[in-house]
mmCIF file of the N, C-alpha and C atoms, coordinates in Angstrom:
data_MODEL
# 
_entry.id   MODEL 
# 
loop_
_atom_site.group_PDB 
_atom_site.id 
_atom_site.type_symbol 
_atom_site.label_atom_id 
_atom_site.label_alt_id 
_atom_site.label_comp_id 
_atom_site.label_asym_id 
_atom_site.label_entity_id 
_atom_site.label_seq_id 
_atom_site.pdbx_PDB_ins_code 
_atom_site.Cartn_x 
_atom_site.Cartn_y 
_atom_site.Cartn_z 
_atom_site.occupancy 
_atom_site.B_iso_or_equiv 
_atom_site.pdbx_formal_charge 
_atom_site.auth_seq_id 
_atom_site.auth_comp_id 
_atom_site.auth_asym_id 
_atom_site.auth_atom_id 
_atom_site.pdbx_PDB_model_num 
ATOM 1   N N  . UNK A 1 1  ? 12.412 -7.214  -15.644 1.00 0.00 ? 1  UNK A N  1 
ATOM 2   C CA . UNK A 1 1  ? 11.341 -7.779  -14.868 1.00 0.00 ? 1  UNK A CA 1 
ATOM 3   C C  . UNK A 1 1  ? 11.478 -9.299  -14.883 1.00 0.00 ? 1  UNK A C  1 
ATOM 4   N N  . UNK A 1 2  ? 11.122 -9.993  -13.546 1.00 0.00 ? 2  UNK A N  1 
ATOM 5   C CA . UNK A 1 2  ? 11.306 -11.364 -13.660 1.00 0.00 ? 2  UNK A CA 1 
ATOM 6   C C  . UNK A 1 2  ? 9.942  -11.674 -13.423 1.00 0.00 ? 2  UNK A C  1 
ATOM 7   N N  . UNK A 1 3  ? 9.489  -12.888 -13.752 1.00 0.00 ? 3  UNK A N  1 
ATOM 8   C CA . UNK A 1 3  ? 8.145  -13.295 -13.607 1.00 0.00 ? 3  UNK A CA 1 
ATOM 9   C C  . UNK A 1 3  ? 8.925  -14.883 -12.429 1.00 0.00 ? 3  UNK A C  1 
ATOM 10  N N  . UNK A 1 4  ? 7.605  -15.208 -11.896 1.00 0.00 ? 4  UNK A N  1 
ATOM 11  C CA . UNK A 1 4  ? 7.377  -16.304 -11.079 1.00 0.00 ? 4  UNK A CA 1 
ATOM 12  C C  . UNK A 1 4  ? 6.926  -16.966 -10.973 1.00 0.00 ? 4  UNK A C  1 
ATOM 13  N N  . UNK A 1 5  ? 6.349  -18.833 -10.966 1.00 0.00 ? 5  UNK A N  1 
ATOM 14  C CA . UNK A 1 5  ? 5.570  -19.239 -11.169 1.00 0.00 ? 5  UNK A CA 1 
ATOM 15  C C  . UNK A 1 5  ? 4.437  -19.500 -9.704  1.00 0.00 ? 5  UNK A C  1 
ATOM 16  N N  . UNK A 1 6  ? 3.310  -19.159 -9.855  1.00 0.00 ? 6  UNK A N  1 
ATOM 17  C CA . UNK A 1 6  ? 2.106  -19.144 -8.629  1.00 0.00 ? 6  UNK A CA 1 
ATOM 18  C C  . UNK A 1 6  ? 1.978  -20.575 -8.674  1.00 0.00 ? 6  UNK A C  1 
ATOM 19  N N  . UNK A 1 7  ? 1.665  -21.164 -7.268  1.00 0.00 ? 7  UNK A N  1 
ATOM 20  C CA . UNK A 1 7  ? 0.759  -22.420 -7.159  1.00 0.00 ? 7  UNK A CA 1 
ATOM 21  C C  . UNK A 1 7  ? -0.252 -22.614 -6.946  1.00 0.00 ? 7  UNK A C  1 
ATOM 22  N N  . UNK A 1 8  ? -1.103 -21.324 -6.480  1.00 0.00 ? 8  UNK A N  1 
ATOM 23  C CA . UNK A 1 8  ? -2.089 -20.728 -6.423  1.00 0.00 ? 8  UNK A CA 1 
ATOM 24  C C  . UNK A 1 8  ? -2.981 -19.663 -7.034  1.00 0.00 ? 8  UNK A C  1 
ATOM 25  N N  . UNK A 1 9  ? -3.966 -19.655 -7.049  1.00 0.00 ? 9  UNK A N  1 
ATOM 26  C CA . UNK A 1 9  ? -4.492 -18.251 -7.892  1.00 0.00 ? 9  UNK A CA 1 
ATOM 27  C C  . UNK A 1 9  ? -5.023 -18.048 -9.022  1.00 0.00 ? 9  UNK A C  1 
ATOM 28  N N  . UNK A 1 10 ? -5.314 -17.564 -9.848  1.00 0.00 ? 10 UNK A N  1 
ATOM 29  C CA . UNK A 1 10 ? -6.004 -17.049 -11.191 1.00 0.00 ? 10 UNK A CA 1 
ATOM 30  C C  . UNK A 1 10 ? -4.688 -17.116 -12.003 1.00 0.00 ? 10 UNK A C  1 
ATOM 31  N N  . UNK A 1 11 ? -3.489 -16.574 -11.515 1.00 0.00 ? 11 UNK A N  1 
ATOM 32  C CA . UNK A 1 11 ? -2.044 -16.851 -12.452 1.00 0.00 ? 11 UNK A CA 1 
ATOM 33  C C  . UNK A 1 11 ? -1.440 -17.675 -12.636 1.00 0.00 ? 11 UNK A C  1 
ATOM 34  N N  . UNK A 1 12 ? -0.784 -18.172 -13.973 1.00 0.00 ? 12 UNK A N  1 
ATOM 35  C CA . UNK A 1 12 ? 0.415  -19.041 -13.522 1.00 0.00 ? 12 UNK A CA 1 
ATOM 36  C C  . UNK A 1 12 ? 1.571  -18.438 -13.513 1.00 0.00 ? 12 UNK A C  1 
ATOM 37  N N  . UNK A 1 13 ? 1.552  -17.007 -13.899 1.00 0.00 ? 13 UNK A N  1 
ATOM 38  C CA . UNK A 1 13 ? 3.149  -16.304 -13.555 1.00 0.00 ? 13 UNK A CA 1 
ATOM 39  C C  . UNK A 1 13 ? 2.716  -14.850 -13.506 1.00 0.00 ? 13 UNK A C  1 
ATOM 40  N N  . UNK A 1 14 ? 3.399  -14.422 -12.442 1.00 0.00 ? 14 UNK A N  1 
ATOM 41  C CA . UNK A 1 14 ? 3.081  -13.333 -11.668 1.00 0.00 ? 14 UNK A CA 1 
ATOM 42  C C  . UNK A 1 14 ? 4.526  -12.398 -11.776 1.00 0.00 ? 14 UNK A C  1 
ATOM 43  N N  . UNK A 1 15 ? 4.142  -11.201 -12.074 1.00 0.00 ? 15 UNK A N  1 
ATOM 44  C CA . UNK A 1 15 ? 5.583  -10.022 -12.535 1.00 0.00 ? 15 UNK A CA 1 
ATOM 45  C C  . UNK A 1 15 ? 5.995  -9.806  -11.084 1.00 0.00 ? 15 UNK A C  1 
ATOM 46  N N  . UNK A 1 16 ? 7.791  -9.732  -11.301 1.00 0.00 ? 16 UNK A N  1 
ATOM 47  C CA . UNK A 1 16 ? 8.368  -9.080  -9.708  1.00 0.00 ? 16 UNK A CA 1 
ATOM 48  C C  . UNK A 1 16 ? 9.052  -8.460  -10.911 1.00 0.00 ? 16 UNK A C  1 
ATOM 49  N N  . UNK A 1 17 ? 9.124  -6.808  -9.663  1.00 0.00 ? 17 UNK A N  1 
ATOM 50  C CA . UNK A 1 17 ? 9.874  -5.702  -10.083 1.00 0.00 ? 17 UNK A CA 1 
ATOM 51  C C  . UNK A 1 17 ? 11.030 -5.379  -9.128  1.00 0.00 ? 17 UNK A C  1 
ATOM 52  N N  . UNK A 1 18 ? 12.097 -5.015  -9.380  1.00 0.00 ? 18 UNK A N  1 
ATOM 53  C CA . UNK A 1 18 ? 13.068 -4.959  -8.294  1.00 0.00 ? 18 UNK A CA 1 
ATOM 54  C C  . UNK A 1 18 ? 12.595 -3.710  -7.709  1.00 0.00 ? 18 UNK A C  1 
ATOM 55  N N  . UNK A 1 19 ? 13.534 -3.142  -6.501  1.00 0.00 ? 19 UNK A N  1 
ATOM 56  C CA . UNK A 1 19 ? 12.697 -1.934  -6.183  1.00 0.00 ? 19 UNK A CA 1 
ATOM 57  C C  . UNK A 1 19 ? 13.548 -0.782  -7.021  1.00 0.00 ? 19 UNK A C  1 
ATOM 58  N N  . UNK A 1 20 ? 14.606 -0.838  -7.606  1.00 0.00 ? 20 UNK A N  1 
ATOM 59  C CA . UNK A 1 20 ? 14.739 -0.040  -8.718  1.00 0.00 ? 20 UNK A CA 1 
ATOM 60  C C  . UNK A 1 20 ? 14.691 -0.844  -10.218 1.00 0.00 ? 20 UNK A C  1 
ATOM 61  N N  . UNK A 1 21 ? 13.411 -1.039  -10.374 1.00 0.00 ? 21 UNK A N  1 
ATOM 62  C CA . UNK A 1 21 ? 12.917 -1.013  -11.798 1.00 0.00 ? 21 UNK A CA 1 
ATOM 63  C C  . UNK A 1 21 ? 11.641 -0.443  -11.573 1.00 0.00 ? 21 UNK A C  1 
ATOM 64  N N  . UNK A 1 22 ? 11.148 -0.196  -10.290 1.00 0.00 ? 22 UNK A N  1 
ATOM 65  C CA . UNK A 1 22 ? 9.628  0.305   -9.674  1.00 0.00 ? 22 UNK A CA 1 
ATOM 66  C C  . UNK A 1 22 ? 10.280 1.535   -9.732  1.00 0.00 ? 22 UNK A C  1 
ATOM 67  N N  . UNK A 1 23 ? 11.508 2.212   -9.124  1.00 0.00 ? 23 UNK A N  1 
ATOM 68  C CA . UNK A 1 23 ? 11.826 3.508   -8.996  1.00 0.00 ? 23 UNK A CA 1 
ATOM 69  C C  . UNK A 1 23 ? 12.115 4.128   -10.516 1.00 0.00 ? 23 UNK A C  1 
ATOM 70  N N  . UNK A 1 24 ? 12.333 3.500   -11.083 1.00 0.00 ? 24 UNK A N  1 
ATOM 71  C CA . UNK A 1 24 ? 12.856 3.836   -12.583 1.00 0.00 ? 24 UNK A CA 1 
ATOM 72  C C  . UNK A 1 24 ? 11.355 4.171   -13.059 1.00 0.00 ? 24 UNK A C  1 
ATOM 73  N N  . UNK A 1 25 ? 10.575 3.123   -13.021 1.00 0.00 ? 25 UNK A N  1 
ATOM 74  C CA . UNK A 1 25 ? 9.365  3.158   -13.763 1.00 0.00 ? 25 UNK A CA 1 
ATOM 75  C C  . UNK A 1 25 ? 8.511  4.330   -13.473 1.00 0.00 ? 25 UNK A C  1 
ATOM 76  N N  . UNK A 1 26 ? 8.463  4.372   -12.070 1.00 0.00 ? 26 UNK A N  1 
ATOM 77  C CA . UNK A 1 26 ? 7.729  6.015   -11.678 1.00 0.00 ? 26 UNK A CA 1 
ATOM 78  C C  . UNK A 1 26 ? 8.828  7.107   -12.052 1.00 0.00 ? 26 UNK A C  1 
ATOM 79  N N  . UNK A 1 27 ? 9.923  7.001   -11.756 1.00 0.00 ? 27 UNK A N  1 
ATOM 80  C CA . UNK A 1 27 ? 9.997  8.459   -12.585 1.00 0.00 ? 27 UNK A CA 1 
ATOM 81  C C  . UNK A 1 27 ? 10.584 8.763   -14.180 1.00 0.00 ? 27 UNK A C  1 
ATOM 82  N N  . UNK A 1 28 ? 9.967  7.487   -14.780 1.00 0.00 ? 28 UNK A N  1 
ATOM 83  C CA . UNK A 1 28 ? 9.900  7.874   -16.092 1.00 0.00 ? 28 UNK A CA 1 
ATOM 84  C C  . UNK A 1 28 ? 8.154  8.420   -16.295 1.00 0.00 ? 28 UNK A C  1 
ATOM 85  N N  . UNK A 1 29 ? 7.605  7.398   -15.395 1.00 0.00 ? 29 UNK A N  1 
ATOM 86  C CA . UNK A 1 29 ? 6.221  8.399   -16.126 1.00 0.00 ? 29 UNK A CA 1 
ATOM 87  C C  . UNK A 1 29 ? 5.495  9.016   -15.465 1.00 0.00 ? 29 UNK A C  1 
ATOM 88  N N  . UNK A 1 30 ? 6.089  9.451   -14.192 1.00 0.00 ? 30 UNK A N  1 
ATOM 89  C CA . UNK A 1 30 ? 6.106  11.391  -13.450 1.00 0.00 ? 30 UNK A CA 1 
ATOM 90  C C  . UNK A 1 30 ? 6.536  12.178  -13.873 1.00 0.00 ? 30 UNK A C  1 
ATOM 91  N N  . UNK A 1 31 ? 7.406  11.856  -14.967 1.00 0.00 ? 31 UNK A N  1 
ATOM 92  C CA . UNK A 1 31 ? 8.061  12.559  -15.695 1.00 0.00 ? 31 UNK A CA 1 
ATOM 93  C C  . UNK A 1 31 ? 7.270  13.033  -16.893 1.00 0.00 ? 31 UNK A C  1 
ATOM 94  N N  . UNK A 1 32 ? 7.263  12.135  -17.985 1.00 0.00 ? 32 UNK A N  1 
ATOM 95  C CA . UNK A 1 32 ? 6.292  12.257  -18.666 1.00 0.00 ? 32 UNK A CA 1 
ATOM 96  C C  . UNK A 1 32 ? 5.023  12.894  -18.586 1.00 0.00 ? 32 UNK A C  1 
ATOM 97  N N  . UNK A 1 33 ? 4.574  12.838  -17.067 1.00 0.00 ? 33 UNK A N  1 
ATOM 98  C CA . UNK A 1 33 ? 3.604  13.504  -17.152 1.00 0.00 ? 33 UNK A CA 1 
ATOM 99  C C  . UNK A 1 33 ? 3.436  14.919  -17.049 1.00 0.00 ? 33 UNK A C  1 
ATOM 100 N N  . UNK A 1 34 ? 4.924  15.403  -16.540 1.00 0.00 ? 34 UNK A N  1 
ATOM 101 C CA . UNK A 1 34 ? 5.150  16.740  -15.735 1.00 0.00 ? 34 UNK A CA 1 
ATOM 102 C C  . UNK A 1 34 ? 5.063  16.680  -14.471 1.00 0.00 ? 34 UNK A C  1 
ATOM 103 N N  . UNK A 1 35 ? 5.073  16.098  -13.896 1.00 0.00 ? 35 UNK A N  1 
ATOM 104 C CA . UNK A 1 35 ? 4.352  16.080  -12.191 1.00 0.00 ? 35 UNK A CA 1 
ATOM 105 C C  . UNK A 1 35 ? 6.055  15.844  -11.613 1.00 0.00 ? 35 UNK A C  1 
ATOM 106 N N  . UNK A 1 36 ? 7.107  15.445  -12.166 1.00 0.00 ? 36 UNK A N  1 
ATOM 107 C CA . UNK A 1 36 ? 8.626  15.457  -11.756 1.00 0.00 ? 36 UNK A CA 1 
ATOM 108 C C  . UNK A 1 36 ? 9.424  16.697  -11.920 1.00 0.00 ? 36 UNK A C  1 
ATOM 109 N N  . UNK A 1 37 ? 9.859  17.445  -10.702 1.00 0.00 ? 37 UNK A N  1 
ATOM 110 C CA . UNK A 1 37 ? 10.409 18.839  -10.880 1.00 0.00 ? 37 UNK A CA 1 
ATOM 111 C C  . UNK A 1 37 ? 12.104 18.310  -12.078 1.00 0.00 ? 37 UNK A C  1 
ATOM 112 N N  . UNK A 1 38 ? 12.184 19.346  -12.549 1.00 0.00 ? 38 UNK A N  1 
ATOM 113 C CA . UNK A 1 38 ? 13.707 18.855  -13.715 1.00 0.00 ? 38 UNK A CA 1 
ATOM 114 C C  . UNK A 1 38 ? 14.825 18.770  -12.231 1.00 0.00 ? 38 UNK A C  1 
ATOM 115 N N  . UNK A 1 39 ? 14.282 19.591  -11.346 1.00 0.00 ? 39 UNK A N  1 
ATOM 116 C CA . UNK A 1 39 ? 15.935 19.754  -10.002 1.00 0.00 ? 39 UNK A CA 1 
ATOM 117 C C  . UNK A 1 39 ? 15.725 18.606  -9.775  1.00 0.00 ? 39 UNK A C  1 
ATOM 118 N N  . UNK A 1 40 ? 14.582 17.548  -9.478  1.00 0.00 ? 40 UNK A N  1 
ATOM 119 C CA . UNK A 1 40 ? 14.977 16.001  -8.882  1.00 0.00 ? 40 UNK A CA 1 
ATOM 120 C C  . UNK A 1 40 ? 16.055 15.537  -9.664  1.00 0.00 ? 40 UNK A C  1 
ATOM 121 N N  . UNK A 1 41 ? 16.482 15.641  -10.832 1.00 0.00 ? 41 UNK A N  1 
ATOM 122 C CA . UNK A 1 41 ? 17.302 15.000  -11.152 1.00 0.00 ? 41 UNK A CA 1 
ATOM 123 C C  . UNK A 1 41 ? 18.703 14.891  -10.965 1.00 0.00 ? 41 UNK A C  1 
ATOM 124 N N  . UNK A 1 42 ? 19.272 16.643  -10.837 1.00 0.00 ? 42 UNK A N  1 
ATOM 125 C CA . UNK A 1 42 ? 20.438 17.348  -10.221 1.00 0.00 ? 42 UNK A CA 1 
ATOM 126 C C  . UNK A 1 42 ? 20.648 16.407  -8.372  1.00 0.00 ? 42 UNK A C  1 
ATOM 127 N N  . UNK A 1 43 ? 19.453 16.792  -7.850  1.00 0.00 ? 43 UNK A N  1 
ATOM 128 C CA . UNK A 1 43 ? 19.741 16.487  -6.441  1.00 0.00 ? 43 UNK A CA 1 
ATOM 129 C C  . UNK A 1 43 ? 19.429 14.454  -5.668  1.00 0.00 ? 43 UNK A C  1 
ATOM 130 N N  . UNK A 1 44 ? 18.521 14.188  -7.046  1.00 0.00 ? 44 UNK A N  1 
ATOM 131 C CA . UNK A 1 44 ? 18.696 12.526  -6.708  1.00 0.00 ? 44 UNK A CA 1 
ATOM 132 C C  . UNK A 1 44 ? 19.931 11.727  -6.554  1.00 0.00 ? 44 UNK A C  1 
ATOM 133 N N  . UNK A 1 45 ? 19.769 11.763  -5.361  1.00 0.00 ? 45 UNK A N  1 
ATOM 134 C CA . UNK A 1 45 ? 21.144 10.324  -3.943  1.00 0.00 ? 45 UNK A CA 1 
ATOM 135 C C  . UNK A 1 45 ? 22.200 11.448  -4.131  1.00 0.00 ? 45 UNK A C  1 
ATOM 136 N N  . UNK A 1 46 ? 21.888 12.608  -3.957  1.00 0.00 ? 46 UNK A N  1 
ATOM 137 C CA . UNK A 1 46 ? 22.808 13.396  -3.447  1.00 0.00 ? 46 UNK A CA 1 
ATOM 138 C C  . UNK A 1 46 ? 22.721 13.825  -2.095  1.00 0.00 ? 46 UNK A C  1 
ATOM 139 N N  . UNK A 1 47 ? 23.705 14.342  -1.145  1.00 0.00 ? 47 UNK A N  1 
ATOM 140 C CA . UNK A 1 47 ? 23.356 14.360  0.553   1.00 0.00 ? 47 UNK A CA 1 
ATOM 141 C C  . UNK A 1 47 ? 22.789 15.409  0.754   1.00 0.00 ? 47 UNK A C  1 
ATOM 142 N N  . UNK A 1 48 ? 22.071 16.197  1.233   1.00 0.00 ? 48 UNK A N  1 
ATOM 143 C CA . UNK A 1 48 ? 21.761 17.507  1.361   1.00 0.00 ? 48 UNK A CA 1 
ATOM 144 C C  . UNK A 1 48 ? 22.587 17.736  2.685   1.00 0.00 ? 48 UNK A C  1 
ATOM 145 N N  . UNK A 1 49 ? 22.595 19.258  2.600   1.00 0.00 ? 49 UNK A N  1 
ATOM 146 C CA . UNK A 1 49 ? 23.744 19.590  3.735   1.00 0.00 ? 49 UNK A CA 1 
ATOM 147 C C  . UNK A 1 49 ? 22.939 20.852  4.194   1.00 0.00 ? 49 UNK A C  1 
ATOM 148 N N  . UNK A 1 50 ? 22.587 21.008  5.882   1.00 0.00 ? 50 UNK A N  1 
ATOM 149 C CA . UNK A 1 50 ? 21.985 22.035  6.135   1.00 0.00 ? 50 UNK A CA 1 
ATOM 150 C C  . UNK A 1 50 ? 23.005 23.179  6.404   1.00 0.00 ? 50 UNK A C  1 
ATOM 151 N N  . UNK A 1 51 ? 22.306 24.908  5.968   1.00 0.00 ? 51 UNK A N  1 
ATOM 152 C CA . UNK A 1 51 ? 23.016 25.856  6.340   1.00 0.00 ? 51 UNK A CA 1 
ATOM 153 C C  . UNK A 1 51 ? 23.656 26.037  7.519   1.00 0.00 ? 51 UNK A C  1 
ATOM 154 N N  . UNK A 1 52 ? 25.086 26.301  7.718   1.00 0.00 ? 52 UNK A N  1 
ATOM 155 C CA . UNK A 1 52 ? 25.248 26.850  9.575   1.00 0.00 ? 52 UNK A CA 1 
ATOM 156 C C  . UNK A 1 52 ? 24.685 27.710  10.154  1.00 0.00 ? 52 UNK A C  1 
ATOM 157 N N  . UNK A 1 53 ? 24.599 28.658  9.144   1.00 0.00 ? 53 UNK A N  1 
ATOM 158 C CA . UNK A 1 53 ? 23.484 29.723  10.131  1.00 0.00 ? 53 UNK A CA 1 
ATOM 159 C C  . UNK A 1 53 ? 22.301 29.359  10.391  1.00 0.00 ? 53 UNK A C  1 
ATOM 160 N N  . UNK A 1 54 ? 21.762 29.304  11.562  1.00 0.00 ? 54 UNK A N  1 
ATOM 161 C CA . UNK A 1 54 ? 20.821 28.740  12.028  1.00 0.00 ? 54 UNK A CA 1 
ATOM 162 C C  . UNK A 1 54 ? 19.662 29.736  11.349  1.00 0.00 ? 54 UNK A C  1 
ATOM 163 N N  . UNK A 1 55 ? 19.541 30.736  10.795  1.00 0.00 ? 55 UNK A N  1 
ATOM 164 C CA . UNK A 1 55 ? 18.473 31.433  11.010  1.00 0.00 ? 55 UNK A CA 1 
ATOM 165 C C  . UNK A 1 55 ? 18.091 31.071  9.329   1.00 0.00 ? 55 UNK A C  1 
ATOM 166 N N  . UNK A 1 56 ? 18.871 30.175  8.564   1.00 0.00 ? 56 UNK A N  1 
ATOM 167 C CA . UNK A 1 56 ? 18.880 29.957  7.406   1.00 0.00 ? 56 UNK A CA 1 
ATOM 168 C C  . UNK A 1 56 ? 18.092 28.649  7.521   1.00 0.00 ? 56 UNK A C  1 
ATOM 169 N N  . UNK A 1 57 ? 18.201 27.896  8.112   1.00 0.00 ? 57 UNK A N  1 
ATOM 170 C CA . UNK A 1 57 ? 17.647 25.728  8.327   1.00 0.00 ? 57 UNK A CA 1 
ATOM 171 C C  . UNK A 1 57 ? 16.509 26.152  8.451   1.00 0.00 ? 57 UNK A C  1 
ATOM 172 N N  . UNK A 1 58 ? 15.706 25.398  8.082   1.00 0.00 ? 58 UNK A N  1 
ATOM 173 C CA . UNK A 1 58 ? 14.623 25.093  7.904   1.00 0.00 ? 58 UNK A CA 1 
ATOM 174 C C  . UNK A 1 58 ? 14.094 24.561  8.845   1.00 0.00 ? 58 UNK A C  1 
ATOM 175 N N  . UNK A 1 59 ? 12.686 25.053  9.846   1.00 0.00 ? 59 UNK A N  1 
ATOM 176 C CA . UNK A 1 59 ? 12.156 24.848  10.939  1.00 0.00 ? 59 UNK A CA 1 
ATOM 177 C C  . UNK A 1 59 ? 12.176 23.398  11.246  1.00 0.00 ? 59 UNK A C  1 
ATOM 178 N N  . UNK A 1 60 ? 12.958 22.948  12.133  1.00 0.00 ? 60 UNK A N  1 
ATOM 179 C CA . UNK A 1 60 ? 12.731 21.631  12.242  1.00 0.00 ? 60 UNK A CA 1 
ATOM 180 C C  . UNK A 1 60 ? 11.529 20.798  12.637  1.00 0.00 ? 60 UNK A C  1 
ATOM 181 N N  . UNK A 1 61 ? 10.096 21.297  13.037  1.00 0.00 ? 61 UNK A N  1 
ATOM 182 C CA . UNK A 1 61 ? 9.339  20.888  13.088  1.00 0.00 ? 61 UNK A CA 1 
ATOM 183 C C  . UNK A 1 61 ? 8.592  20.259  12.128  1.00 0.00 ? 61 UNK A C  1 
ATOM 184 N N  . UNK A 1 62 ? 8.726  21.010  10.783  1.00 0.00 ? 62 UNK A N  1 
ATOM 185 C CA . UNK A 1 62 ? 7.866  21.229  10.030  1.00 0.00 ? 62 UNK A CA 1 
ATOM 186 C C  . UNK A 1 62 ? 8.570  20.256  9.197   1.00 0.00 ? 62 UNK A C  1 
ATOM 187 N N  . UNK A 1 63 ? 9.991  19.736  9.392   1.00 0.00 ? 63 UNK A N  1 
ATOM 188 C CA . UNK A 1 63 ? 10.981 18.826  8.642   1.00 0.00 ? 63 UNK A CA 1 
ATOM 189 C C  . UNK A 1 63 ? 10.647 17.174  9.139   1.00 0.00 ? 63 UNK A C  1 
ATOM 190 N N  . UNK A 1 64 ? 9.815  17.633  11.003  1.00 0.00 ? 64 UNK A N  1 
ATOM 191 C CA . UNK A 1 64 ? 9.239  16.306  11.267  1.00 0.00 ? 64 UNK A CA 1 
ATOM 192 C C  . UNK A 1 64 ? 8.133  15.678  10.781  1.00 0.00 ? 64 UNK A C  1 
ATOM 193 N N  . UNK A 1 65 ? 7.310  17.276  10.273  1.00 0.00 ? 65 UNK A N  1 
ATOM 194 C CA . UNK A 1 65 ? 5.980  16.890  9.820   1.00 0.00 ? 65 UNK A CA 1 
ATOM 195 C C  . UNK A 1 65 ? 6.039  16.456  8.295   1.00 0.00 ? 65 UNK A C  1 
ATOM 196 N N  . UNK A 1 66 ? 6.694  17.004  7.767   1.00 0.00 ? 66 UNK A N  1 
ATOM 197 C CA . UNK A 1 66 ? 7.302  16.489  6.493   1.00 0.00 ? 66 UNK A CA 1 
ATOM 198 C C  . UNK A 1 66 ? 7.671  14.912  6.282   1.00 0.00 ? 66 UNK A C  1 
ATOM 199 N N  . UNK A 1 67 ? 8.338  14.198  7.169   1.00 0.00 ? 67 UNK A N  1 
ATOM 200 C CA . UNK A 1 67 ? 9.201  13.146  7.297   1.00 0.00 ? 67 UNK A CA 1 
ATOM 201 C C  . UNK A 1 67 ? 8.051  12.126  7.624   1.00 0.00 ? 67 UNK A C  1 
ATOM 202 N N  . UNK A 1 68 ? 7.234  12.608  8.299   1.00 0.00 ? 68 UNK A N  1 
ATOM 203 C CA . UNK A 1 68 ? 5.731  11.523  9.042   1.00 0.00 ? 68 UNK A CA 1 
ATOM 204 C C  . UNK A 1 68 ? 4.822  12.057  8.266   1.00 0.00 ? 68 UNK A C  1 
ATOM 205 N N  . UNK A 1 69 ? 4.433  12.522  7.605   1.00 0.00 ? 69 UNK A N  1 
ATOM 206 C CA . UNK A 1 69 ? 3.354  12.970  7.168   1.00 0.00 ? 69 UNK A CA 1 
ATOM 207 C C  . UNK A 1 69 ? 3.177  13.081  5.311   1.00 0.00 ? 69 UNK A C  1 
ATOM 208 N N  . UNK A 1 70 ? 4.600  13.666  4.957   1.00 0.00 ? 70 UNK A N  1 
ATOM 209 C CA . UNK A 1 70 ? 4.698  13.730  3.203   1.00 0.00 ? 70 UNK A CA 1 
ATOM 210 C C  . UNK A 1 70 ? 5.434  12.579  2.864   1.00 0.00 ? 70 UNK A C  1 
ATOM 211 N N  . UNK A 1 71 ? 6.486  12.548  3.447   1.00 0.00 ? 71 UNK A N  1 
ATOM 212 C CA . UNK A 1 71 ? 7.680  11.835  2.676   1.00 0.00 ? 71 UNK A CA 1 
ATOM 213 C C  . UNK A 1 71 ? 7.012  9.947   3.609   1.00 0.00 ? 71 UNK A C  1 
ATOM 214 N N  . UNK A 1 72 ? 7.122  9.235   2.747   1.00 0.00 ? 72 UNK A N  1 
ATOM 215 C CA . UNK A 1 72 ? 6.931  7.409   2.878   1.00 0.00 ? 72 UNK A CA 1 
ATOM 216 C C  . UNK A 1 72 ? 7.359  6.657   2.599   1.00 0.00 ? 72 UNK A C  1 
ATOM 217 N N  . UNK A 1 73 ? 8.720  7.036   2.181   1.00 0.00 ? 73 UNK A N  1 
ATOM 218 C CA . UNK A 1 73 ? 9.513  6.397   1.702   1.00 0.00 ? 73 UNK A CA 1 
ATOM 219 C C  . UNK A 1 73 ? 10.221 5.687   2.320   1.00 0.00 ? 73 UNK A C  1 
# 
């Protein structure tokens, strides 16, 4: 963590987190809490690859509603 100095404000040094020391930090304590499935770990920045058989993929609608609606990343 690096701190910064404010010229303004109630602070004179204010915490910056990179955005992986923020990603680290939540899933150490999503983890901790249980709320992190153990497979995130197997499949984190791995590519997912959809089935060829079509009757196997996963409704693509519901992959849009997923994408706008769950996922915010």
């Amino acid at each position: 963590m690096k701190t910064f100095k404010a010229k303004k404000g109630p602070f004179q040094e204010r915490p910056f987190y990179s955005s992986q020391e923020i990603e680290q930090i939540c899933i150490d304590e999503l983890s901790s809490a249980g709320f992190l499935p153990k497979g995130y770990y197997l499949m984190h920045g791995q590519q997912l690859v959809m089935p060829e058989r079509l009757e196997l993929q996963p409704d693509r609608e519901i992959l849009k509603w997923h994408n706008d609606a769950v996922y915010l990343g």
